[in-house]
KOLDO-234833 format. One record per residue (C-alpha): residue number from 1; residue in three letters; x, y, z. Coordinates in pm, 1 decimal, padded with zeros to 6 digits, always signed. Example, Ala and Ser with C-alpha at 12.3 -4.5 7.8 and 13.67 -1.06 7.14 Angstrom:
<sites>
    nr   rest       east      north         up
     1    ALA   +01230.0   -00450.0   +00780.0
     2    SER   +01367.0   -00106.0   +00714.0
</sites>
This chain:
<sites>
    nr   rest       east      north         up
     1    UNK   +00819.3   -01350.1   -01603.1
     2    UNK   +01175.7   -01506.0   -01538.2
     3    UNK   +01061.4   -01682.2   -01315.2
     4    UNK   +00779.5   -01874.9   -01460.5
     5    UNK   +00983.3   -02168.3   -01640.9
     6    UNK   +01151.5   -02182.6   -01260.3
     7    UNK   +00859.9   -02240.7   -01098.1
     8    UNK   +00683.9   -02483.5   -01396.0
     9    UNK   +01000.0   -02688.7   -01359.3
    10    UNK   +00983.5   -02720.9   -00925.5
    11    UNK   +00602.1   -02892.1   -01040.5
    12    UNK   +00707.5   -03130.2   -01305.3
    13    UNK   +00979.7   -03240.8   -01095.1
    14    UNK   +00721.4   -03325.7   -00770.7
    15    UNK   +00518.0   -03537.9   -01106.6
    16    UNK   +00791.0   -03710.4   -01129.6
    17    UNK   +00892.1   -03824.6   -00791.1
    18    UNK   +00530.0   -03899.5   -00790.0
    19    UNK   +00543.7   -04168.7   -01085.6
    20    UNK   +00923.3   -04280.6   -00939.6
    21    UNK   +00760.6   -04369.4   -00581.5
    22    UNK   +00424.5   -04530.2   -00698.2
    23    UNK   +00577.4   -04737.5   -00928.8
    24    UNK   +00810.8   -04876.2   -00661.7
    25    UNK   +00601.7   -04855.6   -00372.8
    26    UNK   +00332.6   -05070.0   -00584.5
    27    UNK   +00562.9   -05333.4   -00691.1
    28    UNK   +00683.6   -05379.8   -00338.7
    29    UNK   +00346.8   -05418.8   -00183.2
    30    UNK   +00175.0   -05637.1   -00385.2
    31    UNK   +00540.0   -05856.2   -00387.7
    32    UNK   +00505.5   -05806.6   +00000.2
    33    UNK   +00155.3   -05807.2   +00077.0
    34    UNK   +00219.0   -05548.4   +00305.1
    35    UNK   -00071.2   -05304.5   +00358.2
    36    UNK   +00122.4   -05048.5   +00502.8
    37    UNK   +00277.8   -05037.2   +00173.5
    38    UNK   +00035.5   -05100.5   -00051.2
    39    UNK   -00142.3   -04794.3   +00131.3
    40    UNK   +00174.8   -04599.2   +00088.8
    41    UNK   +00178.2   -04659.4   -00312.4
    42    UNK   -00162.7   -04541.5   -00267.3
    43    UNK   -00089.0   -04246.8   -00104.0
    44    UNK   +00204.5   -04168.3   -00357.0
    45    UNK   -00077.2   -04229.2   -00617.6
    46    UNK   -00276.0   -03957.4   -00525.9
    47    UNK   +00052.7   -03728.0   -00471.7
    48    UNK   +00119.2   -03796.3   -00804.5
    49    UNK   -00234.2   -03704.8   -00940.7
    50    UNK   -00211.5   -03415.3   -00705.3
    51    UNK   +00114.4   -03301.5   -00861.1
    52    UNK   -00001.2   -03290.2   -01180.9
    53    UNK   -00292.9   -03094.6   -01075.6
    54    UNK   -00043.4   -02855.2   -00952.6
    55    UNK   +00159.3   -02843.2   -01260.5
    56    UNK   -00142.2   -02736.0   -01455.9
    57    UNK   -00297.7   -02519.6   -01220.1
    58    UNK   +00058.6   -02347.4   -01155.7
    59    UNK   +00087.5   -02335.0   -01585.1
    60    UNK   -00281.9   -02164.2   -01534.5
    61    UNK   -00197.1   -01950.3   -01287.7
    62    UNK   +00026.5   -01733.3   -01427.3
    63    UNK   -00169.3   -01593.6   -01751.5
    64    UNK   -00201.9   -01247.0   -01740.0
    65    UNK   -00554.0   -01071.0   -01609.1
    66    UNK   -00775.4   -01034.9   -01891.3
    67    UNK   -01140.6   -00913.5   -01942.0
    68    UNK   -01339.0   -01180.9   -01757.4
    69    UNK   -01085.2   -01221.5   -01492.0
    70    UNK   -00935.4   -00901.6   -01372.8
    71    UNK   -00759.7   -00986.3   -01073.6
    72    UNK   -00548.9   -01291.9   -01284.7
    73    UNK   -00583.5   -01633.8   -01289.6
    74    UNK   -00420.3   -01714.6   -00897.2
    75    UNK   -00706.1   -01851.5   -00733.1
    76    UNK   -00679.4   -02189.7   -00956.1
    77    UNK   -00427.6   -02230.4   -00706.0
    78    UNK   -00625.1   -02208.2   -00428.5
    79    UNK   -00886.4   -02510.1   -00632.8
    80    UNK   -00597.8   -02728.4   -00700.7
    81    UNK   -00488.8   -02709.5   -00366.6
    82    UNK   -00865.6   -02814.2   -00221.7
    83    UNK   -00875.9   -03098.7   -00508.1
    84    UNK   -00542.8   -03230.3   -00368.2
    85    UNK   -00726.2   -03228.6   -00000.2
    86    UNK   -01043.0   -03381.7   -00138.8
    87    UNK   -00798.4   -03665.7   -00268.0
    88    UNK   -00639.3   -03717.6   +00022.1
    89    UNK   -00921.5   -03753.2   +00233.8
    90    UNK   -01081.5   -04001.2   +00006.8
    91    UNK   -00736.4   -04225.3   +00069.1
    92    UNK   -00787.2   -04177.5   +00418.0
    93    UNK   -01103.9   -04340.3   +00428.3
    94    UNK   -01032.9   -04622.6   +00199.2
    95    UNK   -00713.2   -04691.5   +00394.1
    96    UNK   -00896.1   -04695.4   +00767.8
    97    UNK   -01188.9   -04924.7   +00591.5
    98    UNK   -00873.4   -05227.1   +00509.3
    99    UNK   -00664.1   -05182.8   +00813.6
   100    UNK   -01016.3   -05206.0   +01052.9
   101    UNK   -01087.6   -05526.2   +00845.3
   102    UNK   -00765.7   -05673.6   +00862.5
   103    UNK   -00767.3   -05621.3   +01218.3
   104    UNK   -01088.9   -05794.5   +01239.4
   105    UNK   -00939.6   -06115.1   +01135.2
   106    UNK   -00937.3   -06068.2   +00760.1
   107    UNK   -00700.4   -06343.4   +00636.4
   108    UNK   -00372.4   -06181.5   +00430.9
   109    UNK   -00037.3   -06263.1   +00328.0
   110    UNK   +00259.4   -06098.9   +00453.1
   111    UNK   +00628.9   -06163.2   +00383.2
   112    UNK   +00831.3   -05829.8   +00494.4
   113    UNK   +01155.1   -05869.6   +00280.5
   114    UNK   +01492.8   -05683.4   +00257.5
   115    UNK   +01277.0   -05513.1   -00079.2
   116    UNK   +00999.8   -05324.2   +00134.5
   117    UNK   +01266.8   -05181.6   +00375.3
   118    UNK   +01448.2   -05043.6   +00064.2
   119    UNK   +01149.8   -04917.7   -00100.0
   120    UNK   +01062.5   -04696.1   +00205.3
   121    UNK   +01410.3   -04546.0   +00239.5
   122    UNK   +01441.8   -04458.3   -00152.9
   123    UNK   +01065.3   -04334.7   -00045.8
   124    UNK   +01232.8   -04136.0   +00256.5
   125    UNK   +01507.9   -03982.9   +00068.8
   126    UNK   +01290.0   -03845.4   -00233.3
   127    UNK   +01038.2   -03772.1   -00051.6
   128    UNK   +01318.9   -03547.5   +00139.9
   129    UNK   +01432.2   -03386.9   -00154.3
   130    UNK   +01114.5   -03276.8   -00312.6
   131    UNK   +01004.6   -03181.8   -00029.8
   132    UNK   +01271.2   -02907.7   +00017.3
   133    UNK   +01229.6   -02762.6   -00373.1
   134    UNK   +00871.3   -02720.4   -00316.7
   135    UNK   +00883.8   -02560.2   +00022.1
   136    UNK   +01132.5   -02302.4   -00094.3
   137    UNK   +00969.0   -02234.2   -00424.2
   138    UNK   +00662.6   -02177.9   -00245.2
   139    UNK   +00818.1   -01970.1   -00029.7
   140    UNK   +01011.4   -01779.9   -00375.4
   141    UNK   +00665.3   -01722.4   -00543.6
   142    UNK   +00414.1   -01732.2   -00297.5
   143    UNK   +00255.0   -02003.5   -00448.7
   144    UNK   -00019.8   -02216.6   -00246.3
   145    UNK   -00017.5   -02533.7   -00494.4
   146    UNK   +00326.2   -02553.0   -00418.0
   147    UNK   +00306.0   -02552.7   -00095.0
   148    UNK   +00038.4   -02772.4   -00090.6
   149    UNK   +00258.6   -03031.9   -00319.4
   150    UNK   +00499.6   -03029.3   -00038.9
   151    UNK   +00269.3   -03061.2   +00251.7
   152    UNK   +00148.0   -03400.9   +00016.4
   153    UNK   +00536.6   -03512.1   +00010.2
   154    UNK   +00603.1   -03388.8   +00390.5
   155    UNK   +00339.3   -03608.5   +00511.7
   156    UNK   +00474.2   -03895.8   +00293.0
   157    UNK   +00798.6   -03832.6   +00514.3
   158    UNK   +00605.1   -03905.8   +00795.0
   159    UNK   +00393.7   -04194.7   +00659.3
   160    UNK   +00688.3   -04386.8   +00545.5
   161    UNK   +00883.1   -04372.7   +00926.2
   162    UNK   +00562.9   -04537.5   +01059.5
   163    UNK   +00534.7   -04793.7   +00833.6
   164    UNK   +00891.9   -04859.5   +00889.4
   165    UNK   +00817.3   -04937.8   +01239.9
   166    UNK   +00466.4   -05124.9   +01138.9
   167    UNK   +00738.3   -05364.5   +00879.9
   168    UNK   +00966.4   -05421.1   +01204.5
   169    UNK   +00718.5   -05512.5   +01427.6
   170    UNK   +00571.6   -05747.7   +01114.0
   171    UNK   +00927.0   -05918.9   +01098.1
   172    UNK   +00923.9   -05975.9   +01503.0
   173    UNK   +00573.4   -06163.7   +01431.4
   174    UNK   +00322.1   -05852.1   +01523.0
   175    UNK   +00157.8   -05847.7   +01166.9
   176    UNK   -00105.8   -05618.1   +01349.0
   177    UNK   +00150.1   -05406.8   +01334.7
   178    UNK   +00153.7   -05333.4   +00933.9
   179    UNK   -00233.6   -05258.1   +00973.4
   180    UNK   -00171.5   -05032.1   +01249.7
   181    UNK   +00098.8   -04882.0   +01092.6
   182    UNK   -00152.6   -04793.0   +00824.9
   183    UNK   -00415.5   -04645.1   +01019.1
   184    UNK   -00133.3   -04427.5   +01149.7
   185    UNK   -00071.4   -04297.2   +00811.9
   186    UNK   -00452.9   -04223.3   +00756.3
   187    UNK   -00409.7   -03966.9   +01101.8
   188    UNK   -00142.4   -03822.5   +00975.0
   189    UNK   -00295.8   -03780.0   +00550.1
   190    UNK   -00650.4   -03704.4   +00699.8
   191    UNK   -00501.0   -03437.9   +00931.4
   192    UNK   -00270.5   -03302.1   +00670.3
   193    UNK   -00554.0   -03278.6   +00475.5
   194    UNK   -00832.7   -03111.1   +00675.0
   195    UNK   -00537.4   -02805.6   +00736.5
   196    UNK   -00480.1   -02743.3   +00362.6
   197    UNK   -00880.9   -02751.5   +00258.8
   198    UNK   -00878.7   -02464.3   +00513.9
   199    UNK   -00605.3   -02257.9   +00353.8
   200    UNK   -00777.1   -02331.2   +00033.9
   201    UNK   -01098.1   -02248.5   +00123.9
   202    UNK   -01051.8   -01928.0   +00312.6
   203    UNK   -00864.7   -01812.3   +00058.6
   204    UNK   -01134.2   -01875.9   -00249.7
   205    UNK   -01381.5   -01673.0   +00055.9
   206    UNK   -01136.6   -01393.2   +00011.0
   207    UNK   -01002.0   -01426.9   +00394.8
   208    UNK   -00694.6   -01219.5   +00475.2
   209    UNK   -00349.0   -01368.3   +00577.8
   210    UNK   -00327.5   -01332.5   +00908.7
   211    UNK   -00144.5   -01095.1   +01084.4
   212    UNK   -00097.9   -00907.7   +00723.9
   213    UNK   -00294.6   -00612.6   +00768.0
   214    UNK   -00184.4   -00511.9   +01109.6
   215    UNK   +00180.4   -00450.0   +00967.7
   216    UNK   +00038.0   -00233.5   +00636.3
   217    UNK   -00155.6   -00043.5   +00873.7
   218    UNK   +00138.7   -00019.5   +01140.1
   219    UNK   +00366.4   +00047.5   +00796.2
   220    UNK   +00158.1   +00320.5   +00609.0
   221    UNK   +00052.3   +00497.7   +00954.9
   222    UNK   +00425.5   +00592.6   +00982.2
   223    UNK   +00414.2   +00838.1   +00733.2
   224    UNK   +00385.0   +01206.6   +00850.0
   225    UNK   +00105.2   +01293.2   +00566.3
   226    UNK   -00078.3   +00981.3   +00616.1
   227    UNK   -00374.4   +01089.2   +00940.9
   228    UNK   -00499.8   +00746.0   +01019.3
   229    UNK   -00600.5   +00386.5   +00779.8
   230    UNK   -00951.2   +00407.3   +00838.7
   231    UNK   -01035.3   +00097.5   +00615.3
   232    UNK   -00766.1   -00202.1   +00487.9
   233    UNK   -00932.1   -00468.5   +00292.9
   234    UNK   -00618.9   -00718.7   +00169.3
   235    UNK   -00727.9   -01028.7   -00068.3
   236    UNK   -00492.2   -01302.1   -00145.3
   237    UNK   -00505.8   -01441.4   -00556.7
   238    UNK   -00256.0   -01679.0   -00624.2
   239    UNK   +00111.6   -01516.1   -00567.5
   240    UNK   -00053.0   -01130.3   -00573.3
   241    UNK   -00184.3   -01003.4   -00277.2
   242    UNK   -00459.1   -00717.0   -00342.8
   243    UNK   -00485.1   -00445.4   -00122.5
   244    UNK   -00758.2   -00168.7   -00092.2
   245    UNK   -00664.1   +00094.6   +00153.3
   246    UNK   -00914.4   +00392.3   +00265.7
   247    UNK   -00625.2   +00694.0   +00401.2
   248    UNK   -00751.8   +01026.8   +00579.0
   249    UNK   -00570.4   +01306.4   +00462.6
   250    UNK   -00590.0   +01676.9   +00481.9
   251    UNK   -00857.5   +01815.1   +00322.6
   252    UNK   -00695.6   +02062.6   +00059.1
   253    UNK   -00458.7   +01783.0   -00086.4
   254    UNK   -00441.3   +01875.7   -00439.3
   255    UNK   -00504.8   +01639.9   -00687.4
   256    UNK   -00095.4   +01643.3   -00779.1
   257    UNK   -00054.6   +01589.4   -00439.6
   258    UNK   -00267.5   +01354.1   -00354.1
   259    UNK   -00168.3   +01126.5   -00630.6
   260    UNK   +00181.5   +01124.9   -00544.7
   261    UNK   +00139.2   +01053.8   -00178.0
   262    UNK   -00097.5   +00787.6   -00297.2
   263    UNK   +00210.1   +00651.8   -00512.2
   264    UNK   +00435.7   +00691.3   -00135.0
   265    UNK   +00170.2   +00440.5   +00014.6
   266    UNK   +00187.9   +00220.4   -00266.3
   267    UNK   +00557.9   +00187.1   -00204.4
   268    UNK   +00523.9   +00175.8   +00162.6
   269    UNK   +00254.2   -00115.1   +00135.5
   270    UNK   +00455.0   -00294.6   -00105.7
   271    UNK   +00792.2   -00259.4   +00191.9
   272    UNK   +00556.7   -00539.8   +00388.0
   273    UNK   +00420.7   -00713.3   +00075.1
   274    UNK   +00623.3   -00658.1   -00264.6
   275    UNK   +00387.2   -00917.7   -00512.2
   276    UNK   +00070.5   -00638.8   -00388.7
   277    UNK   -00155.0   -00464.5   -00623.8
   278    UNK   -00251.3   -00154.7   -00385.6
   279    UNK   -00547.9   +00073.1   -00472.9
   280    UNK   -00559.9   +00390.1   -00223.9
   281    UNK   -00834.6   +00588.3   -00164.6
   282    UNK   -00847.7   +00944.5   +00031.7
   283    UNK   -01093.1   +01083.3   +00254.4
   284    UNK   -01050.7   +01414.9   +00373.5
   285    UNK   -00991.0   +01491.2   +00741.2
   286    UNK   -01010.9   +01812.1   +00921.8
   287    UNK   -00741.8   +01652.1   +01222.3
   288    UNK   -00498.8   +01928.2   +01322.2
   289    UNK   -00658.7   +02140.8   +01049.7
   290    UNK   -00493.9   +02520.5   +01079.9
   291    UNK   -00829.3   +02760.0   +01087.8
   292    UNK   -00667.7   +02885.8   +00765.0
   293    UNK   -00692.0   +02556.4   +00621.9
   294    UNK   -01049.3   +02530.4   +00759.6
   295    UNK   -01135.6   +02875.1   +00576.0
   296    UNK   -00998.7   +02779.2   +00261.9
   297    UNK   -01165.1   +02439.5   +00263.8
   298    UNK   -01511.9   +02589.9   +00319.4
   299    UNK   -01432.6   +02875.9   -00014.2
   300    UNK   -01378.5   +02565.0   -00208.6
   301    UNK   -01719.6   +02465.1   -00206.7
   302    UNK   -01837.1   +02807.5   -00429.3
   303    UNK   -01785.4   +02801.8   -00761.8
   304    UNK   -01780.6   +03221.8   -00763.6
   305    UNK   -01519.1   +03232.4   -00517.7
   306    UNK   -01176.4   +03200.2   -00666.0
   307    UNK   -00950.3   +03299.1   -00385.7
   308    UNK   -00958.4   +03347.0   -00007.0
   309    UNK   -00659.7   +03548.5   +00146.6
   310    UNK   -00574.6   +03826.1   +00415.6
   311    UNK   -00730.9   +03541.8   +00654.3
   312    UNK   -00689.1   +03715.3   +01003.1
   313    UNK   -00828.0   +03556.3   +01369.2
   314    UNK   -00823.4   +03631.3   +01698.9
   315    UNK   -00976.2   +03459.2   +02034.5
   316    UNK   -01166.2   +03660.4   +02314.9
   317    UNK   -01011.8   +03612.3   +02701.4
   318    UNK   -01333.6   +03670.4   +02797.7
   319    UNK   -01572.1   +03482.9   +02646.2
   320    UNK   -01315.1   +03210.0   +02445.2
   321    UNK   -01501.9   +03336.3   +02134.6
   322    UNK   -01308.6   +03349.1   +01759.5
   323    UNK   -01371.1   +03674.7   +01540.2
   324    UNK   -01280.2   +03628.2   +01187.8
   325    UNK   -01152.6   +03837.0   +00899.5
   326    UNK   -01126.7   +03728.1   +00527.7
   327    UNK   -01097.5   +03911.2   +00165.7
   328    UNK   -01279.4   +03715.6   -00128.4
   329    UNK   -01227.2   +03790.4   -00496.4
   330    UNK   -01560.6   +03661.7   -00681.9
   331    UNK   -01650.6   +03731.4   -01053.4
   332    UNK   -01644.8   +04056.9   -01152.2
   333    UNK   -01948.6   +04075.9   -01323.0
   334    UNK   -02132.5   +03953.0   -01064.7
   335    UNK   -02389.2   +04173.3   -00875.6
   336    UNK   -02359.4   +04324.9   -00511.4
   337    UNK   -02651.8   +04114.5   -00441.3
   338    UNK   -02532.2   +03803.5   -00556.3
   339    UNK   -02202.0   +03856.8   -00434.4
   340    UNK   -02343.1   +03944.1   -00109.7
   341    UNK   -02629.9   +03642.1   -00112.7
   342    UNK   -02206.4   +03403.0   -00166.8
   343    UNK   -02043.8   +03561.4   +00152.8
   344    UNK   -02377.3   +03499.0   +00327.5
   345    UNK   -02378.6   +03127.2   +00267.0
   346    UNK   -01963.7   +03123.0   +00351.9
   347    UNK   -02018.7   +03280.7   +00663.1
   348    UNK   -02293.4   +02984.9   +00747.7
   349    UNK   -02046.6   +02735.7   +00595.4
   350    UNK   -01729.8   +02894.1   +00851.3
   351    UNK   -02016.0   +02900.9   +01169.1
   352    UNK   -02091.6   +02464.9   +01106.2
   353    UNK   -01697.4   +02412.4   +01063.7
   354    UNK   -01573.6   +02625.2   +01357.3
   355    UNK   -01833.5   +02586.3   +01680.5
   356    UNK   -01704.3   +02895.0   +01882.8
   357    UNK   -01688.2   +03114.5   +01585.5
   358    UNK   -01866.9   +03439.2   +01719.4
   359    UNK   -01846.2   +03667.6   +01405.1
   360    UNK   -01690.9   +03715.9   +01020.6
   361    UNK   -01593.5   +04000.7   +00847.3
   362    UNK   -01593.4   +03906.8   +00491.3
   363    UNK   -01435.3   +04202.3   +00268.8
   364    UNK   -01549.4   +04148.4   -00109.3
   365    UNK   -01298.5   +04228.3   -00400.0
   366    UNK   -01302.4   +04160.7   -00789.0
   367    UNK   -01096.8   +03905.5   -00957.8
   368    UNK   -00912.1   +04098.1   -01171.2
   369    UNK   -00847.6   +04007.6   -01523.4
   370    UNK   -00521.0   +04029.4   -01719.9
   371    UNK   -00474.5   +04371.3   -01817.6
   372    UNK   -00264.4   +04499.6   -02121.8
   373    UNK   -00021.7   +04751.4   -02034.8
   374    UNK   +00304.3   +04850.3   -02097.3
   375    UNK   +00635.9   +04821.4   -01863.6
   376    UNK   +00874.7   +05126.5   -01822.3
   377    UNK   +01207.3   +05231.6   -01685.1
   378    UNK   +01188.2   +05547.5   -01455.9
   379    UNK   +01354.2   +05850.0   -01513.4
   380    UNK   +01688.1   +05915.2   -01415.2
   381    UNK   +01594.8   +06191.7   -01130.3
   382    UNK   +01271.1   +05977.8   -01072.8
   383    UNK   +01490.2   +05669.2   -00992.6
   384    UNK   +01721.1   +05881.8   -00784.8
   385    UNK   +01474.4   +06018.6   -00559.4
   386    UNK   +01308.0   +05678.9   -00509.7
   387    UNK   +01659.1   +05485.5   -00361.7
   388    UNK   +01707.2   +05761.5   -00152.0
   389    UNK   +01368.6   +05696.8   +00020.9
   390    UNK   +01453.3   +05327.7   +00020.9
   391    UNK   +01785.5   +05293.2   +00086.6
   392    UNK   +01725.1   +05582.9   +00384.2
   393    UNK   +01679.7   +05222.8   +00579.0
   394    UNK   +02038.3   +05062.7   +00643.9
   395    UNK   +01881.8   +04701.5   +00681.1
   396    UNK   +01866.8   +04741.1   +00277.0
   397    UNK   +02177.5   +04701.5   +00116.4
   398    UNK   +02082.6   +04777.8   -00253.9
   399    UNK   +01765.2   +04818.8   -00540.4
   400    UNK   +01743.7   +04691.4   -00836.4
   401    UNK   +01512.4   +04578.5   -01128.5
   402    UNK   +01294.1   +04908.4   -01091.7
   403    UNK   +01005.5   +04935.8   -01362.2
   404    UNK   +00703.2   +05105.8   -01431.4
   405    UNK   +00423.8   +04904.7   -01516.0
   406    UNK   +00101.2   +05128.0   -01689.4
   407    UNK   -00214.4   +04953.7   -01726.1
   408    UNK   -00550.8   +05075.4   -01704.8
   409    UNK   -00656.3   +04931.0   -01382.4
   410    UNK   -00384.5   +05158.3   -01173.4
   411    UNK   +00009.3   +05173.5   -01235.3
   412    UNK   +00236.0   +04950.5   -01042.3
   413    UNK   +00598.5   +04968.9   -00964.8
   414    UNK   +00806.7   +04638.3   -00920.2
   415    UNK   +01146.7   +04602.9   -00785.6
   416    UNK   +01400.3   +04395.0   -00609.8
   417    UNK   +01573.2   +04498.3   -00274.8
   418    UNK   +01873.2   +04279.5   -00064.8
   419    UNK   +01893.5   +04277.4   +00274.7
   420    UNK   +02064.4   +04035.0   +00539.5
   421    UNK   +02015.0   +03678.6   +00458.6
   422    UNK   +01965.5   +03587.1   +00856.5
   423    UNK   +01695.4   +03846.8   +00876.6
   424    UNK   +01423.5   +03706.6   +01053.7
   425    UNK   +01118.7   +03650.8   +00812.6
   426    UNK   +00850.2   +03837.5   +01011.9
   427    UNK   +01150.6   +04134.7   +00988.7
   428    UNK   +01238.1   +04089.9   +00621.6
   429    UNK   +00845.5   +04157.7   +00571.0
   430    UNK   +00830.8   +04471.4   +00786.8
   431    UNK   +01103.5   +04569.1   +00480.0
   432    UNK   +00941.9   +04491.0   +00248.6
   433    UNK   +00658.7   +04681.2   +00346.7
   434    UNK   +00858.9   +05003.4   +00455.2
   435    UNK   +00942.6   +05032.0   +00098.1
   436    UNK   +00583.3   +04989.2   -00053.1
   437    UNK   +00427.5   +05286.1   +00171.0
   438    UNK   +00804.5   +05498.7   +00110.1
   439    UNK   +00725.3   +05450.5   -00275.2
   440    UNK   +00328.0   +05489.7   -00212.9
   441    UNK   +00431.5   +05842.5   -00097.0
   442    UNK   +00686.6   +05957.5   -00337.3
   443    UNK   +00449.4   +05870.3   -00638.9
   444    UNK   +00086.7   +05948.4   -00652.1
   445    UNK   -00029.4   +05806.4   -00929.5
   446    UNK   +00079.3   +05438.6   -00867.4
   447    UNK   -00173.8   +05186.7   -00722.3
   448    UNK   +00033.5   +04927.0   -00641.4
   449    UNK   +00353.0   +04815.5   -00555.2
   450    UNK   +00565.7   +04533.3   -00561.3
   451    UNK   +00881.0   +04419.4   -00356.7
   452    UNK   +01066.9   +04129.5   -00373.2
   453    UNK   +01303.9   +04069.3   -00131.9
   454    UNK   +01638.5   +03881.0   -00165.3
   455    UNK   +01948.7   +03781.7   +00053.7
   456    UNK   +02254.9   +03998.1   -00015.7
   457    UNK   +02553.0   +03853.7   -00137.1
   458    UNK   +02823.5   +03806.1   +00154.2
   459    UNK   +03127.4   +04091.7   +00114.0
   460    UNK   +03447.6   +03875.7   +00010.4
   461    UNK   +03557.1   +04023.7   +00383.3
   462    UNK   +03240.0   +03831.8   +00520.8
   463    UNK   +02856.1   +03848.5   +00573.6
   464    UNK   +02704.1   +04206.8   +00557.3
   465    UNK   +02612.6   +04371.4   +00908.6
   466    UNK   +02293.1   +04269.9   +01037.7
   467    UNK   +02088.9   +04588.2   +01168.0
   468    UNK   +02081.1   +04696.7   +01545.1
</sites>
């Protein structure tokens, strides 16, 4: 919003140029008779209608979306800028219409005096100057009606050199050469003119800048969790550019995840265009999809199944075929049948997503429910015996946090162990796992146990011994 008096202030300075150089440029012509001139004041005319157009469209412009226009108020930009075009066509013609008559033998006065060479360098030098402050507050804001006020004042730049040279040949005794002069500034208005009804137009019919989505696509692409850009639709509305963006992703992006890479791509889009307003969209893709990931993806279309693990796979030499194992945890009080009819329709589900799938082995559990229980120390001897057993393995270095945990779906025993911190994982598992069957054996009555596994605190003399 800092910007906004900024900008405001580039326009009313073009209006005013515009009244400085008609009011000179009208003077001198009708003093000189000179059409080249009087075409110019013309010209500078319409300029200066054109730059108040832009001063109000820019003022326009930049009010705030509302209800009835969502997407702001930027494309009266893109309007004033083909009403400036419109206008400078219609000079063209009138201007071609007098020079072909003069040149016909239309009978006119013209005295070139020290006054119209003065009036077209003041014309020159302004027309320099405002020139420049629109260009590069075009450029600043990305505004079109600026940059179509300088294309009007760039062309006057031009306009004014050849009727320089149509005013000397005039003074040599060529007076043909003010009316041809004239027509030269109708090629160069009229073509000036025809480019900047093009901008305007294809961007009121919603036509992308060019070259613009090639680098978002190129930009967002480089991300490792983006898969491909499989649609980019990019709108320009006054300074904002709108971008819609359709991203394949893996297919068990969470929602939490998903919305935070979709905030990434915002900020990655907005690294090739910073005024964007980018809406992402995600559509799943199974690309480089893990078979795990392909399991889990077809579970998450059954509402009774609430988790999918002990996923296990091999392939056949022979035949190239993939046997499949899962475990499935669906409601408990749901009936054999019906939790039977569930697997049935995952197993179809698993044989559409993976084509050489030869057989599943789906084993069915109960999602157990929170039990109330209490948690226990063990006895002293109890505890004794049970590090013995576990510590009978020198990869563990110590056991701690033991409890006892009775509930009425089967007892459980918890506890922490240490071991080397550049165990290998696989290794640090095998542990793990060692201990669970050790304390399995040395207590009957518990279901269930529970290791966590931690890296040992190095001995002040240095890291503990791995195992041999």
């Amino acid at each position: 919003m800092k910007n906004k008096p900024q900008k405001i202030r580039i326009a009313l300075y073009s209006v005013l140029v515009g009244v400085t150089l008609t009011a000179i440029k009208t003077v001198v012509g009708l003093l000189t008779g000179s059409l080249g001139i009087l075409s110019e004041a013309l010209h500078s005319l319409l300029d200066l209608a054109a730059a108040v157009i832009t001063f109000f469209s820019v003022r326009l412009s930049e009010k705030p979306p509302d209800e009835e226009h969502p997407y702001g108020h930027g494309k009266i930009e893109n309007l004033s800028a083909l009403a400036e075009a419109l206008l400078l066509l219609g000079t063209c013609a009138w201007i071609v219409t007098e020079a072909v008559d003069r040149l016909s033998g239309k009978p006119v006065h013209l005295e070139v005096t020290v006054w119209a060479y003065a009036v077209m360098v003041v014309s020159l030098i302004l027309d320099a100057f405002i020139t420049r402050a629109l260009a590069r507050g075009a450029k600043k804001f990305n505004s079109q009606a600026l940059e179509a006020d300088a294309l009007h004042y760039s062309s006057d730049i031009l306009s004014s050199a050849v009727v320089l040279i149509g005013l000397a040949g005039a003074s040599l005794g060529y007076k043909s050469m003010d009316s041809i002069a004239a027509l030269g500034v109708a090629v160069l208005v009229a073509v000036a003119s025809i480019r900047l009804s093009k901008r305007a137009i294809g961007e009121l019919l919603d036509r992308a800048p060019s070259g613009l989505s090639g680098k978002i696509t190129a930009a967002v692409e480089a991300m490792p969790e983006v898969r491909q850009v499989e649609r980019i639709r990019v709108r320009q509305s006054g300074a904002v550019t709108y971008i819609d963006l359709t991203v394949s992703a893996r297919r068990l992006l969470s929602l939490r995840k998903s919305d935070a890479l979709a905030d990434r791509i915002e900020m990655q889009a907005r690294s090739v265009t910073p005024e964007s307003e980018v809406m992402v969209h995600f559509h799943p893709s199974s690309e480089n999809e893990t078979l795990v990931e392909t399991v889990n993806v077809a579970a998450e279309n059954f509402a009774d199944i609430h988790e999918v693990h002990n996923i296990r796979s091999y392939r056949d030499r022979k035949t190239g075929k993939v046997f499949v194992s899962l475990h499935v945890k669906l409601d408990v009080d749901l009936s054999l049948d019906q939790a039977h009819a569930t697997v049935d329709l995952l197993e179809e589900a698993l044989r559409k997503e993976i084509p050489d799938l030869e057989d599943v082995q789906v084993h069915i559990e109960t999602l157990e429910r929170m039990d109330s229980g209490t948690r226990e120390e063990l006895k002293p001897e109890q505890l004794g015996r049970l590090r013995e057993k576990v510590l009978s393995d020198a990869r563990i270095g110590e056991i701690h946090d033991v409890f006892l945990h009775r509930k009425p779906s089967g007892n459980l025993i918890s506890c922490h162990i240490t071991t080397d911190r550049n165990l290998p994982l696989a290794e640090a598992h095998q542990v793990s796992s060692g201990v669970e069957n050790r304390i399995k054996a040395l207590f009957r009555n518990v279901a269930e146990v529970v290791v966590h596994a931690e890296p040992a605190d190095p001995p002040p003399g240095g890291p503990i011994g791995t195992a041999s």
